[in-house]
C-alpha positions as CSV (number, residue, x, y, z in Angstrom):
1,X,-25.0,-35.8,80.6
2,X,-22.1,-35.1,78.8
3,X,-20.0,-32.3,79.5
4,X,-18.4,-31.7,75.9
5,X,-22.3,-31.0,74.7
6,X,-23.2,-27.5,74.7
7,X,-25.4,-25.3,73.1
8,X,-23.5,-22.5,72.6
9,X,-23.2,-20.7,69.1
10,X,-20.3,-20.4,67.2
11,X,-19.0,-18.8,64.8
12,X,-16.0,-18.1,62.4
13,X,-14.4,-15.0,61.4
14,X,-11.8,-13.2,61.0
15,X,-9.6,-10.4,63.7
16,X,-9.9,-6.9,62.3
17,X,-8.4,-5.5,66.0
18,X,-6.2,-6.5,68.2
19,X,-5.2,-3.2,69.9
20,X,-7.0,-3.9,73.2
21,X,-5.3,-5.9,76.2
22,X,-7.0,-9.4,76.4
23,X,-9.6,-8.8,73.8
24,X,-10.1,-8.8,70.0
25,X,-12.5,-7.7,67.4
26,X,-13.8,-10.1,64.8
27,X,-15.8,-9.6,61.7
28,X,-18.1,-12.7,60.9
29,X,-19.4,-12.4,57.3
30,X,-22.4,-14.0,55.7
31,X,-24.1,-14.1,52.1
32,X,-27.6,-13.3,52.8
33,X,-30.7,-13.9,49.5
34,X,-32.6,-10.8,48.5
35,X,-35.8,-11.2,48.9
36,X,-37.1,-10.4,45.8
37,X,-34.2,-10.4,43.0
38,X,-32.8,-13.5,44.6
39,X,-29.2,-12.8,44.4
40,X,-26.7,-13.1,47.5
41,X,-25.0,-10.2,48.8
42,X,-22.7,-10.4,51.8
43,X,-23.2,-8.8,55.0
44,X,-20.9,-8.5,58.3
45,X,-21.2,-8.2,61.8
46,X,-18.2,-7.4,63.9
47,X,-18.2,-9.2,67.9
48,X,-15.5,-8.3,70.8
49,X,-13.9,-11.8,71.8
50,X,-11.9,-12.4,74.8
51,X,-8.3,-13.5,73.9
52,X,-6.6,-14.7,77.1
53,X,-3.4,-15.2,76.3
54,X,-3.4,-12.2,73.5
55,X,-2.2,-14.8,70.7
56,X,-4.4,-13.2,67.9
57,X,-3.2,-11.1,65.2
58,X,-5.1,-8.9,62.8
59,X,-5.9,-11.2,59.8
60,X,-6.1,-14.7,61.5
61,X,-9.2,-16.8,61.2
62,X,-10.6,-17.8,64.6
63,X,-13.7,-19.6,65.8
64,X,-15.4,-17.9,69.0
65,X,-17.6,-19.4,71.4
66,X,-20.7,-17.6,73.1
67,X,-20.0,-16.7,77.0
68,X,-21.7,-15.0,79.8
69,X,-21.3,-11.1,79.6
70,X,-17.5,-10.2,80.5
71,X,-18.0,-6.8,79.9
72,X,-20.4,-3.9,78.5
73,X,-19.9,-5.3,74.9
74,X,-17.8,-8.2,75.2
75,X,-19.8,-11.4,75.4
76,X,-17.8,-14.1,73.0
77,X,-14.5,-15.5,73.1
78,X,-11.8,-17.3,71.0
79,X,-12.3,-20.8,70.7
80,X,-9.5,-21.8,68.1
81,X,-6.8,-20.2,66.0
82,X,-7.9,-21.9,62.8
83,X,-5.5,-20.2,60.2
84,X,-2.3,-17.6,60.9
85,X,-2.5,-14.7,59.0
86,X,-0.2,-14.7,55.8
87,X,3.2,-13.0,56.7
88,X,3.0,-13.4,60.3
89,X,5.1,-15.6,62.3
């Protein structure tokens, strides 16, 4: 089998926190339908991702990966830097 399939979830959001040592908090947002006036509304869920090397800064968008528990509530980590934040450097 090939060792680049997994079946891991990801997802894309964006660092909120970066204050910890080797971790980071990111807040994944998603448009979710009413269920009976039909309209989307937007709803967020926040995850604690490692960051090994501590390259994140608050306001990148990053992908995380799913992982085996690394700590009580950390249990994802950082995948790719897709975008820098604006202003950084």
């Amino acid at each position: 089998m090939d060792q680049k399939t997994t079946n891991k979830k990801t997802k894309v959001g964006t660092v909120i926190s970066n204050k910890m040592q080797k971790t980071v908090t990111v807040s994944v947002d998603r448009l979710v339908m009413h269920p009976e006036y039909k309209k989307y509304y937007k709803r967020n869920s926040t995850f604690k991702a490692h960051d090994e090397k501590g390259q994140c800064k608050v306001g990148d968008q990053v992908e995380i990966i799913e992982t085996r528990p690394l700590s009580k509530t950390k249990r994802w980590a950082v995948r790719a830097i897709l975008k820098k934040a604006a202003g950084g450097e």
